[in-house]
PyMOL Python script that loads the backbone (N, CA, C, O; Angstrom):
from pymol import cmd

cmd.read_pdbstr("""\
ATOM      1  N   UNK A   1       0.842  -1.173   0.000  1.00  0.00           N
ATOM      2  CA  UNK A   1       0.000   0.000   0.000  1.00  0.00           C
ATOM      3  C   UNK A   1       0.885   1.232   0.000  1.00  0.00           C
ATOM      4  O   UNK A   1       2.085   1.200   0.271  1.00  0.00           O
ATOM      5  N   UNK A   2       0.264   2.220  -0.294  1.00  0.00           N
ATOM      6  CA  UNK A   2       0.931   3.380  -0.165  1.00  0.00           C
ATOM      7  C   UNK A   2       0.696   4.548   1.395  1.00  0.00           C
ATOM      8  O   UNK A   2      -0.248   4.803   2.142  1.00  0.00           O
ATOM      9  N   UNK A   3       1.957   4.934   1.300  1.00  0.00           N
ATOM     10  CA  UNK A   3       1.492   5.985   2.866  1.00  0.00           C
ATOM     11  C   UNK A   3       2.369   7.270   2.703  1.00  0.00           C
ATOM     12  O   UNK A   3       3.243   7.553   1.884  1.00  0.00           O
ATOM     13  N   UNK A   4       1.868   7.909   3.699  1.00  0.00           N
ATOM     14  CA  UNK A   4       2.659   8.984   3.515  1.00  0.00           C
ATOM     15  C   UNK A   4       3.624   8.460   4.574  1.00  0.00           C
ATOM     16  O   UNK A   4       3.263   7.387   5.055  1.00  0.00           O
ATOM     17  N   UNK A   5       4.882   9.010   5.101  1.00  0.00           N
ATOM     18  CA  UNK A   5       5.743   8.580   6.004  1.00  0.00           C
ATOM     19  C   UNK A   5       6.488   9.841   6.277  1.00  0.00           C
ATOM     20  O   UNK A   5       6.934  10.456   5.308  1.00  0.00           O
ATOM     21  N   UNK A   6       6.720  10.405   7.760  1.00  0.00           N
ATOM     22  CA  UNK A   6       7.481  11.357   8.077  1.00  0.00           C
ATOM     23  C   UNK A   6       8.539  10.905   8.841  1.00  0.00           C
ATOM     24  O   UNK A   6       8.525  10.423   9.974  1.00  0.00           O
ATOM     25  N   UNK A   7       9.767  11.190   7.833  1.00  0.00           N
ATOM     26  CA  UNK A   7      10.586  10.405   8.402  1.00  0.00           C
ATOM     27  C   UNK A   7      11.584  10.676   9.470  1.00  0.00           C
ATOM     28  O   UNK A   7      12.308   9.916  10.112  1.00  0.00           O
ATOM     29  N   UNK A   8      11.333  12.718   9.497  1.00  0.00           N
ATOM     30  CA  UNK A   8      11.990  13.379  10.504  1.00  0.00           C
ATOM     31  C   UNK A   8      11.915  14.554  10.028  1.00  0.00           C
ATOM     32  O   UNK A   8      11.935  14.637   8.800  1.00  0.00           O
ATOM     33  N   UNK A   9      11.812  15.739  10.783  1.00  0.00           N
ATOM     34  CA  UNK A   9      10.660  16.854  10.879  1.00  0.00           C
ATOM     35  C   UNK A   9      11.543  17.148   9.603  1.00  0.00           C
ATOM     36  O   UNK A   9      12.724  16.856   9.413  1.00  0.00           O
ATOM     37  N   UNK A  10      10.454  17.952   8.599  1.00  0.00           N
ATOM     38  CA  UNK A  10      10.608  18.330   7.379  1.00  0.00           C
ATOM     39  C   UNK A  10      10.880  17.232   6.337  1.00  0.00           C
ATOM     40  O   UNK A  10      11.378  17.623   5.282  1.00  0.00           O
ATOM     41  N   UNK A  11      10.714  16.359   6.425  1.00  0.00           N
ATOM     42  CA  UNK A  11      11.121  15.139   5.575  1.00  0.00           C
ATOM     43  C   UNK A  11       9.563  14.023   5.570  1.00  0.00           C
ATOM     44  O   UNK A  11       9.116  13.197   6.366  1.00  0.00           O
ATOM     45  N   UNK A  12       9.046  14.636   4.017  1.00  0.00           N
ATOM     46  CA  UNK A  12       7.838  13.421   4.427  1.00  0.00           C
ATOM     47  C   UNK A  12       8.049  12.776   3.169  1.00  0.00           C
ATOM     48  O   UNK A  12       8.814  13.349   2.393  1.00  0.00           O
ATOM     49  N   UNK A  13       7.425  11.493   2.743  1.00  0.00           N
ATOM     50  CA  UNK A  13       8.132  11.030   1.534  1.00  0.00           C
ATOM     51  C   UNK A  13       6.874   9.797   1.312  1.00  0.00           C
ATOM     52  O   UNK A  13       6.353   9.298   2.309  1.00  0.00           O
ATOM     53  N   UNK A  14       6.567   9.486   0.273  1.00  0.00           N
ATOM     54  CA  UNK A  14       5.163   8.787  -0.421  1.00  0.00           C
ATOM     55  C   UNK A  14       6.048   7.875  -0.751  1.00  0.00           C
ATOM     56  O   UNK A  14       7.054   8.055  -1.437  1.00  0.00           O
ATOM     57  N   UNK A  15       5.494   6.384  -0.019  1.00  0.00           N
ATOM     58  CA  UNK A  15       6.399   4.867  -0.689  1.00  0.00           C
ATOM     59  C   UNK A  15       5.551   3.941  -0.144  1.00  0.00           C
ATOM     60  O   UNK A  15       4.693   4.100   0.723  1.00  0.00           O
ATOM     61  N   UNK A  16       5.796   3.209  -0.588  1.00  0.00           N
ATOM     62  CA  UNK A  16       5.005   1.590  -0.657  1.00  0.00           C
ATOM     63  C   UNK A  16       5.947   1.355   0.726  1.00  0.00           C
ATOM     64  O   UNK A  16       7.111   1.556   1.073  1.00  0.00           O
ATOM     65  N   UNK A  17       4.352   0.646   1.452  1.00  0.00           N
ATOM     66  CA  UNK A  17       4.847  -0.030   2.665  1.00  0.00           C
ATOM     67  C   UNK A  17       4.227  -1.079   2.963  1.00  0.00           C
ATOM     68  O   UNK A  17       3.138  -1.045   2.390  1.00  0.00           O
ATOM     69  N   UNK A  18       4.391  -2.350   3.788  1.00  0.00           N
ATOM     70  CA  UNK A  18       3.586  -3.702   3.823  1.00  0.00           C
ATOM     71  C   UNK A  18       2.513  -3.483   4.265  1.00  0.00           C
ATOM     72  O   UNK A  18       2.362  -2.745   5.239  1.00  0.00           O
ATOM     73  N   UNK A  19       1.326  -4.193   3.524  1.00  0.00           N
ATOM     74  CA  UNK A  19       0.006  -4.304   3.626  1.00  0.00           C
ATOM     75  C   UNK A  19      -0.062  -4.459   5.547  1.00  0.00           C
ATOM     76  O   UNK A  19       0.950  -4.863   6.120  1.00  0.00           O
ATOM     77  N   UNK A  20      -0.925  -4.212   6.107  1.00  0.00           N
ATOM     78  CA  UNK A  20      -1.080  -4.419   7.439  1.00  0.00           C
ATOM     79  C   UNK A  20      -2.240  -5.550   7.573  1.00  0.00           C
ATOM     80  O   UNK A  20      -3.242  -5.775   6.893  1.00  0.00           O
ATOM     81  N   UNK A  21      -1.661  -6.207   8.800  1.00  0.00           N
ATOM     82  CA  UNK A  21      -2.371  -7.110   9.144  1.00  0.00           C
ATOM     83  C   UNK A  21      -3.411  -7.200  10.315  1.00  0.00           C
ATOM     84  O   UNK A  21      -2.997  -6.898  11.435  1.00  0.00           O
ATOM     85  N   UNK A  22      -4.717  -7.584  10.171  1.00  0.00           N
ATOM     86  CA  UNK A  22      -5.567  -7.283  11.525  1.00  0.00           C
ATOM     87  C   UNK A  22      -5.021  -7.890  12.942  1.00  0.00           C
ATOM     88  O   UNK A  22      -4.621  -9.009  13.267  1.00  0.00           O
ATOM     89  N   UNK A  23      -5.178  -6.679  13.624  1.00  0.00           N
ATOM     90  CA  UNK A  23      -4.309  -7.516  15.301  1.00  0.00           C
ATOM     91  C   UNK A  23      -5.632  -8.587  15.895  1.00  0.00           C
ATOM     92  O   UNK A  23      -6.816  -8.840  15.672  1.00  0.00           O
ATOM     93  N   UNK A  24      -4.878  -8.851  16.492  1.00  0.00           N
ATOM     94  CA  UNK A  24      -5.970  -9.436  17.519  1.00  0.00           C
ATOM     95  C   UNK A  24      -6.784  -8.274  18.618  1.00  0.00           C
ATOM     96  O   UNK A  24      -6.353  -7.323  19.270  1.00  0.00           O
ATOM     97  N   UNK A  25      -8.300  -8.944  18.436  1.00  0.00           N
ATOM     98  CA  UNK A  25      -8.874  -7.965  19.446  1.00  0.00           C
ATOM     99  C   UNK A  25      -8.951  -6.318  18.384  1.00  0.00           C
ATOM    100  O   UNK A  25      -9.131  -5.197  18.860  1.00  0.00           O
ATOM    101  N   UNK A  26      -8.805  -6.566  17.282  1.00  0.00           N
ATOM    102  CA  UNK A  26      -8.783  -5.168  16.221  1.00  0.00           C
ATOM    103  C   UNK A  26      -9.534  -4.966  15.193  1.00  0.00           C
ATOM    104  O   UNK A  26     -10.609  -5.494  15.477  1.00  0.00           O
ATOM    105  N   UNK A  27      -9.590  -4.563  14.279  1.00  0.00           N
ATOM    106  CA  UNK A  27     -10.066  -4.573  13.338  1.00  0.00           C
ATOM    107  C   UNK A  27      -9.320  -4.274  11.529  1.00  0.00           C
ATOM    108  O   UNK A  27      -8.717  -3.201  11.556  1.00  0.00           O
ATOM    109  N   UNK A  28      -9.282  -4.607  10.814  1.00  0.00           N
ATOM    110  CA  UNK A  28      -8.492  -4.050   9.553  1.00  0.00           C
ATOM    111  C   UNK A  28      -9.336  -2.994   8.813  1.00  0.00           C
ATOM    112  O   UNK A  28     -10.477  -3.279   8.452  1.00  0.00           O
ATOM    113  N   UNK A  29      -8.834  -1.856   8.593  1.00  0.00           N
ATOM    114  CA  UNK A  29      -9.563  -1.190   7.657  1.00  0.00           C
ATOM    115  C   UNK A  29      -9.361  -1.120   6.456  1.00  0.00           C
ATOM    116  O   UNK A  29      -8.167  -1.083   6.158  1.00  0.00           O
ATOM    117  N   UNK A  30     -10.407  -1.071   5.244  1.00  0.00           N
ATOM    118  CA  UNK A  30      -9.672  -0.351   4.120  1.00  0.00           C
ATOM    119  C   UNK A  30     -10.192   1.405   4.152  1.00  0.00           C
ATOM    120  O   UNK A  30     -11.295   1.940   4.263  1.00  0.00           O
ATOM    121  N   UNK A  31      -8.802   1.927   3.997  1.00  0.00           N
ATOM    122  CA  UNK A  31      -9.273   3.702   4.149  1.00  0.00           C
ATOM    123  C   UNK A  31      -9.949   4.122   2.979  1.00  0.00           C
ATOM    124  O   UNK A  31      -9.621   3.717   1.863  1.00  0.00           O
ATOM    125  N   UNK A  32     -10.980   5.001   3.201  1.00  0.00           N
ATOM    126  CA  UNK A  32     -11.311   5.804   2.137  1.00  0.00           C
ATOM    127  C   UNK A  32     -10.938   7.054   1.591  1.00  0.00           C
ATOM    128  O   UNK A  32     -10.770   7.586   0.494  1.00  0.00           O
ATOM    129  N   UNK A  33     -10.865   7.358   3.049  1.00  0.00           N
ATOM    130  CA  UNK A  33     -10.222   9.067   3.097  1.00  0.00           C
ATOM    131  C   UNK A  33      -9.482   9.147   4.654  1.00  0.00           C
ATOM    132  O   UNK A  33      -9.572   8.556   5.730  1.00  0.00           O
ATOM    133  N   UNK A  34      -8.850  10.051   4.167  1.00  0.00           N
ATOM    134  CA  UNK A  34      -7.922  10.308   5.414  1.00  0.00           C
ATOM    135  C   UNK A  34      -7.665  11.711   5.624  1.00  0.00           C
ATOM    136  O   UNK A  34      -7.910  12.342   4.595  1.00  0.00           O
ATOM    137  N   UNK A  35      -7.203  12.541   6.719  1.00  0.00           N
ATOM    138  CA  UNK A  35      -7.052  13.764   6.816  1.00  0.00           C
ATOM    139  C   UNK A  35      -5.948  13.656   7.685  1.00  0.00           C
ATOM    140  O   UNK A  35      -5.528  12.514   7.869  1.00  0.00           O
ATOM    141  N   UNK A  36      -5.253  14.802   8.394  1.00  0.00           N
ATOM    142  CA  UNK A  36      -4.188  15.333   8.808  1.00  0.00           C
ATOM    143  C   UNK A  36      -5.130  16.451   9.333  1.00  0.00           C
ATOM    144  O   UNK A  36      -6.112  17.020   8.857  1.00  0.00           O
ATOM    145  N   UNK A  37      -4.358  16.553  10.647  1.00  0.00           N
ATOM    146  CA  UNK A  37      -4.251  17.673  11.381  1.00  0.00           C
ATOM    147  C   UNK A  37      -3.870  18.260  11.812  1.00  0.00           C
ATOM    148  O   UNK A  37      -2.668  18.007  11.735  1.00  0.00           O
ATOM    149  N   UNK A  38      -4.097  19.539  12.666  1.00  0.00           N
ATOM    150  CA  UNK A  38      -3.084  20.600  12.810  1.00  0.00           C
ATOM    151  C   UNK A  38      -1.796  20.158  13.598  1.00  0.00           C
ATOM    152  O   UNK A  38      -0.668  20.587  13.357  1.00  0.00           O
ATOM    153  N   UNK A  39      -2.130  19.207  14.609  1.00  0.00           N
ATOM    154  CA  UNK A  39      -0.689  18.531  15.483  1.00  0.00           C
ATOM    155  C   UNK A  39       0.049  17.558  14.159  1.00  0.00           C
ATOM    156  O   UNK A  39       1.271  17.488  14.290  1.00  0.00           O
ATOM    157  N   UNK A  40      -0.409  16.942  13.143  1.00  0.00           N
ATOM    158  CA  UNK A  40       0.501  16.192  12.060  1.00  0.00           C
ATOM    159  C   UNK A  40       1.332  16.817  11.384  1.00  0.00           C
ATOM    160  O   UNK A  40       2.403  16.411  10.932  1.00  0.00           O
ATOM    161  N   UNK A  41       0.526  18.519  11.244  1.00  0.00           N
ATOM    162  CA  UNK A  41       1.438  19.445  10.423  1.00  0.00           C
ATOM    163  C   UNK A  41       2.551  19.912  11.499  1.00  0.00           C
ATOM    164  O   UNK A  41       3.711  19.695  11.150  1.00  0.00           O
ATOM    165  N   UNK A  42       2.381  20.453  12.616  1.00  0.00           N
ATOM    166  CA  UNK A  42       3.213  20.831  13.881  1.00  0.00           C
ATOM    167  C   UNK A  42       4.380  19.266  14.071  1.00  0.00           C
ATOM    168  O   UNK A  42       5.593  19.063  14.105  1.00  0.00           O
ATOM    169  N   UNK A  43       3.559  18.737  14.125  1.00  0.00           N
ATOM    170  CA  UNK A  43       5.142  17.031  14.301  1.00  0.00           C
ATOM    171  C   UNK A  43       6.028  16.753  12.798  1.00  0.00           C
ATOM    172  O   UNK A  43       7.086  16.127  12.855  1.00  0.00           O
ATOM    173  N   UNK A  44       5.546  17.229  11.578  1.00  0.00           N
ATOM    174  CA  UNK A  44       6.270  17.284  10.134  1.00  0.00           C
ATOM    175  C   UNK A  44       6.990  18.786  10.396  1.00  0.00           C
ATOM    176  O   UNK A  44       8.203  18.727  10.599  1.00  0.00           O
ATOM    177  N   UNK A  45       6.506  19.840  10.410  1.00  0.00           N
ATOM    178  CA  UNK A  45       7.482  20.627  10.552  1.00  0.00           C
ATOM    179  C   UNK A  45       8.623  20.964  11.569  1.00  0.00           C
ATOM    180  O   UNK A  45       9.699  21.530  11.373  1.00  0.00           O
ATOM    181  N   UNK A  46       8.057  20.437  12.746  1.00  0.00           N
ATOM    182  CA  UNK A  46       9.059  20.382  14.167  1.00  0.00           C
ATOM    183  C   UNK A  46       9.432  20.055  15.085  1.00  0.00           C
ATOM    184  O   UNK A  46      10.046  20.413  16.090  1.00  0.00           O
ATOM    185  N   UNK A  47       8.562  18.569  14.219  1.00  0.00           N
ATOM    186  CA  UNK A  47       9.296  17.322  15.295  1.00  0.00           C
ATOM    187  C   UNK A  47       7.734  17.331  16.747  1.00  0.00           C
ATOM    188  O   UNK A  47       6.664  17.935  16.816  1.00  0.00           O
ATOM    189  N   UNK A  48       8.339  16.473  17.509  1.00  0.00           N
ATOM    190  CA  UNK A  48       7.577  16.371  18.752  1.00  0.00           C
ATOM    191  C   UNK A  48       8.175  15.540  19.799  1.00  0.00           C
ATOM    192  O   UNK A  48       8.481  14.424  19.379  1.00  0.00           O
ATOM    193  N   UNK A  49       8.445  15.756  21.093  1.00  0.00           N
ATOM    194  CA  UNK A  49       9.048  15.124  21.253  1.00  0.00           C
ATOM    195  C   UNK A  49       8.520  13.557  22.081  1.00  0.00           C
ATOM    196  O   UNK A  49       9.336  12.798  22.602  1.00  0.00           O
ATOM    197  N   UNK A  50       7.603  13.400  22.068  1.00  0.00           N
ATOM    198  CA  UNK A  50       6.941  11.924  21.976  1.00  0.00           C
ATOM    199  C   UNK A  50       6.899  11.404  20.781  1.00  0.00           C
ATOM    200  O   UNK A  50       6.752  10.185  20.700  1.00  0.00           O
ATOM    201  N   UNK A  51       7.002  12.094  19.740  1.00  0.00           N
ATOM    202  CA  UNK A  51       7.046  11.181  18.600  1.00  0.00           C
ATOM    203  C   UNK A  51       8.364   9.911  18.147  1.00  0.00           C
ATOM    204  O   UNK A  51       9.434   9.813  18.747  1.00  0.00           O
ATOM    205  N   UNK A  52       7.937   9.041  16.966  1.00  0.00           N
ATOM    206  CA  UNK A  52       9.265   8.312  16.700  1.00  0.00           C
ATOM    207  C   UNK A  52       8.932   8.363  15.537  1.00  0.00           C
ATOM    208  O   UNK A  52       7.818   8.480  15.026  1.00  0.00           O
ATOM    209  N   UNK A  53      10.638   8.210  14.808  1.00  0.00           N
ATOM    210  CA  UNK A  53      10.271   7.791  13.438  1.00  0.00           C
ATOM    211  C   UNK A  53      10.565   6.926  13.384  1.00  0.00           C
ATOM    212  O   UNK A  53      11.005   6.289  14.341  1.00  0.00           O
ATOM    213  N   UNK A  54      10.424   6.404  11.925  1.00  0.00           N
ATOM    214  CA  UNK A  54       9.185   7.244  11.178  1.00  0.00           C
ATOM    215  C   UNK A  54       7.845   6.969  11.811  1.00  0.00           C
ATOM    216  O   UNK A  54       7.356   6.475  12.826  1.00  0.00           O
ATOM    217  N   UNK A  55       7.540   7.495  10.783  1.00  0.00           N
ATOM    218  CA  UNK A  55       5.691   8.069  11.261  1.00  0.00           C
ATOM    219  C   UNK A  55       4.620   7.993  10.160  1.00  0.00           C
ATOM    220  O   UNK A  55       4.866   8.635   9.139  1.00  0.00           O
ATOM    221  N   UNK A  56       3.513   7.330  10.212  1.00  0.00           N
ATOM    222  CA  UNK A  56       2.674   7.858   9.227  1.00  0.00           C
ATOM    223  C   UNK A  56       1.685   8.508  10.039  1.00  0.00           C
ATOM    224  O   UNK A  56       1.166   8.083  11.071  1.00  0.00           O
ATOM    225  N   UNK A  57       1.463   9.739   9.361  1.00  0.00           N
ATOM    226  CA  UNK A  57       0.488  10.990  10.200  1.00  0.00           C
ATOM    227  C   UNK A  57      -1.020  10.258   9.454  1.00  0.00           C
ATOM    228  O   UNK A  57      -1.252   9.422   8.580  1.00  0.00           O
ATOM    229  N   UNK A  58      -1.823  11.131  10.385  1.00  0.00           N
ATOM    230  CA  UNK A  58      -3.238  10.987  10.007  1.00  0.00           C
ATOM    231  C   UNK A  58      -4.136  10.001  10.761  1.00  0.00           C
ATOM    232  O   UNK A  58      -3.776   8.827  10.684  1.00  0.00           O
ATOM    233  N   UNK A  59      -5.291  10.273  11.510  1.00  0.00           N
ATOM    234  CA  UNK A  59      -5.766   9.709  12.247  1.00  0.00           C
ATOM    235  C   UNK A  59      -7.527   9.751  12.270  1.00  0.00           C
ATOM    236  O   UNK A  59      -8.181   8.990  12.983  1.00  0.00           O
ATOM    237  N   UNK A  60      -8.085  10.686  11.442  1.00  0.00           N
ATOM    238  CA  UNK A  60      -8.915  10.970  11.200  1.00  0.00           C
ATOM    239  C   UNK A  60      -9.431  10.212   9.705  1.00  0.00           C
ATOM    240  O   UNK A  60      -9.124  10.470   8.542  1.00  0.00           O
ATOM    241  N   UNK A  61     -10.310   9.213  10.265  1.00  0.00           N
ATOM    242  CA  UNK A  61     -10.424   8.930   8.435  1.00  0.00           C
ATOM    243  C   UNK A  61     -11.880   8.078   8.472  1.00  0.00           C
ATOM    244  O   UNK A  61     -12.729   8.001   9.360  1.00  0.00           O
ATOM    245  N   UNK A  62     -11.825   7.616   7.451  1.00  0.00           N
ATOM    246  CA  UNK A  62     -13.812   7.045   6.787  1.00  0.00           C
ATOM    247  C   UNK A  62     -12.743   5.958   6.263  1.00  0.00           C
ATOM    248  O   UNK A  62     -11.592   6.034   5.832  1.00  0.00           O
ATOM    249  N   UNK A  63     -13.753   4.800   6.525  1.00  0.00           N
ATOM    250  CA  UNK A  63     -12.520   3.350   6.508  1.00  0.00           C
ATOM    251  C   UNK A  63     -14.047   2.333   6.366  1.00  0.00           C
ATOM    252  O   UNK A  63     -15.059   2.664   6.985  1.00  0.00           O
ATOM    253  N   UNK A  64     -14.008   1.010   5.411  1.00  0.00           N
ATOM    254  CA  UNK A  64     -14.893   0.228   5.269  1.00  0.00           C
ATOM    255  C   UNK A  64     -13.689  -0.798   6.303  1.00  0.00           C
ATOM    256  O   UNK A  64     -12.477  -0.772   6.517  1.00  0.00           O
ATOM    257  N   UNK A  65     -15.047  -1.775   6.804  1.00  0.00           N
ATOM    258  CA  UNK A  65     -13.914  -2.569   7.355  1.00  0.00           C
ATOM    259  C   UNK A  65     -13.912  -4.294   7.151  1.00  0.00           C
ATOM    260  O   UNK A  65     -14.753  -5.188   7.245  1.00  0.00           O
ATOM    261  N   UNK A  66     -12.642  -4.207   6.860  1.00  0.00           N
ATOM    262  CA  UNK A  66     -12.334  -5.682   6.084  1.00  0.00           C
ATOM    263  C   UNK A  66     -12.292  -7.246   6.371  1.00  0.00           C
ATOM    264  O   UNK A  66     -12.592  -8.291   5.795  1.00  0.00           O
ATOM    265  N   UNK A  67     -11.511  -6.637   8.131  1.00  0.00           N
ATOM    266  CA  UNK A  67     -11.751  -7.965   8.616  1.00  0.00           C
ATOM    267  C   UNK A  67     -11.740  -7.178  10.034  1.00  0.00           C
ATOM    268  O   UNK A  67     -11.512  -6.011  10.354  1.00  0.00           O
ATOM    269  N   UNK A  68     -12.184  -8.670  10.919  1.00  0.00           N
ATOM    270  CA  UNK A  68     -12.318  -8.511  12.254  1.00  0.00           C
ATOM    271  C   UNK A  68     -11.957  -9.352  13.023  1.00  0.00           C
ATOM    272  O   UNK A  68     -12.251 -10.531  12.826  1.00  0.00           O
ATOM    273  N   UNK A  69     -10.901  -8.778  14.576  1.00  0.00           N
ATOM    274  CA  UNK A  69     -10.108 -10.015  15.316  1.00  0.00           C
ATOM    275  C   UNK A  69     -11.943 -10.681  15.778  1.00  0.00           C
ATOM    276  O   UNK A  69     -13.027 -10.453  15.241  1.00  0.00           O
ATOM    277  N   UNK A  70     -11.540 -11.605  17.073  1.00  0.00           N
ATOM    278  CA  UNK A  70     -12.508 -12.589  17.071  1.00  0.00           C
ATOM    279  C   UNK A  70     -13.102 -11.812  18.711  1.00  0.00           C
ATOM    280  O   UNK A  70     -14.176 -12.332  19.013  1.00  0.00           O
ATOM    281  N   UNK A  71     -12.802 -11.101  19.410  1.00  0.00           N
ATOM    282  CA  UNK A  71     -13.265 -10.881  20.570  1.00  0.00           C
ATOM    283  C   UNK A  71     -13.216  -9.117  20.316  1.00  0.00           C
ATOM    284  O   UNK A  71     -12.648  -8.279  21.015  1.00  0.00           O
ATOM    285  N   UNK A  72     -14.101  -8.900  18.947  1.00  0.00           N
ATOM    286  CA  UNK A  72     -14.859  -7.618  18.990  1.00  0.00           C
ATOM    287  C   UNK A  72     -15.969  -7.777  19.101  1.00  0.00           C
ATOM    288  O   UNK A  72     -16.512  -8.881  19.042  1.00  0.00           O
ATOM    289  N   UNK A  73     -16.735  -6.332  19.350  1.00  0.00           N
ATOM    290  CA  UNK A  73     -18.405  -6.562  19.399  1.00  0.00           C
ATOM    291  C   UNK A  73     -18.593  -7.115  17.823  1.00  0.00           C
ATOM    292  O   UNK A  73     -17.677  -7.140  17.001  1.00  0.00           O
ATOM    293  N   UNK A  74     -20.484  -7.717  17.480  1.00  0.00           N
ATOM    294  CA  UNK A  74     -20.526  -7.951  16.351  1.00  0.00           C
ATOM    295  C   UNK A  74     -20.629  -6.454  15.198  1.00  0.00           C
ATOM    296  O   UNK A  74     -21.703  -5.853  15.220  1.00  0.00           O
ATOM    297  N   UNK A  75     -19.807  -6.062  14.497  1.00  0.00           N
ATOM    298  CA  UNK A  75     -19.792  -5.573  12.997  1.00  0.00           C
ATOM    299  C   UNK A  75     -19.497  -6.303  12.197  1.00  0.00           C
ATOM    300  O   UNK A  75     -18.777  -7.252  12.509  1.00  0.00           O
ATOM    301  N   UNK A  76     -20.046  -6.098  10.552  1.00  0.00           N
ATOM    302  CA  UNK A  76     -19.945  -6.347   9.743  1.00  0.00           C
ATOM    303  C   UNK A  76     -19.116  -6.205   8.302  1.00  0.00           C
ATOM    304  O   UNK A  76     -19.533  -5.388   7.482  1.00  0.00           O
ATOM    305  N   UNK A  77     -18.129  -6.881   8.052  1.00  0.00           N
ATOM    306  CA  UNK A  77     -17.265  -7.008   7.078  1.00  0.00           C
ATOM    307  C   UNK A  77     -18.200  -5.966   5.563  1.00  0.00           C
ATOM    308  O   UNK A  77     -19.371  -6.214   5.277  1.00  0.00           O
ATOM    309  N   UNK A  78     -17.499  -5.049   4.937  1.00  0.00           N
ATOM    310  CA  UNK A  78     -18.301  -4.320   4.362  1.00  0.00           C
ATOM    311  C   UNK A  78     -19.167  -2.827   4.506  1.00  0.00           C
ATOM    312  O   UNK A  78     -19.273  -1.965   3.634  1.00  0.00           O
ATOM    313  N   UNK A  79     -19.742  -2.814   5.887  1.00  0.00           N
ATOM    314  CA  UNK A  79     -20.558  -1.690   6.142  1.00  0.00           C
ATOM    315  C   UNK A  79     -19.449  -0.704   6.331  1.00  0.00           C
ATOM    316  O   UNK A  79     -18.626  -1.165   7.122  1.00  0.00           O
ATOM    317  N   UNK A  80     -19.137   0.453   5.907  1.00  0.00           N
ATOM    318  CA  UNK A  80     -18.931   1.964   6.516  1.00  0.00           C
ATOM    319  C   UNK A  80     -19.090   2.591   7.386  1.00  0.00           C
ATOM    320  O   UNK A  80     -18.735   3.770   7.370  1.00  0.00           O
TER     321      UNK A  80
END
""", "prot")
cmd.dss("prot")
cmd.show_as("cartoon", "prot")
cmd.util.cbc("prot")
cmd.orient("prot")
């Protein structure tokens, strides 16, 4: 898949990274949309110091969901 990745303040860079796998107790999404926010732009331009790199920013997003660990509530593979 593709991501954005910040790899250290001022340095963000678009590359293929391994598909992710559903955790246990999680869920897998596929994203639809994604956003960034004002603390993603503040940690790309100047760092943070809880952060690590790298990083993929963005936390806000609309996600169908693909699969599901086994000790979630019931949702459905598909719905939005």
């Amino acid at each position: 898949m593709k991501a954005a990745i910040i790899c250290s303040p001022g340095d963000l860079k678009i590359t293929d990274t391994e598909d992710p796998v559903c955790p246990s107790g999680g869920a897998l999404l596929k994203v639809l949309a994604c956003a960034v926010c004002g603390t993603d732009v503040k940690m790309l331009e100047h760092g943070h110091r809880d952060l690590r790199y790298p990083r993929i920013p963005g936390h806000e997003v609309t996600a169908e969901i693909i699969e599901m660990g086994d000790d979630l509530v019931p949702w459905y593979p598909g719905i939005s």
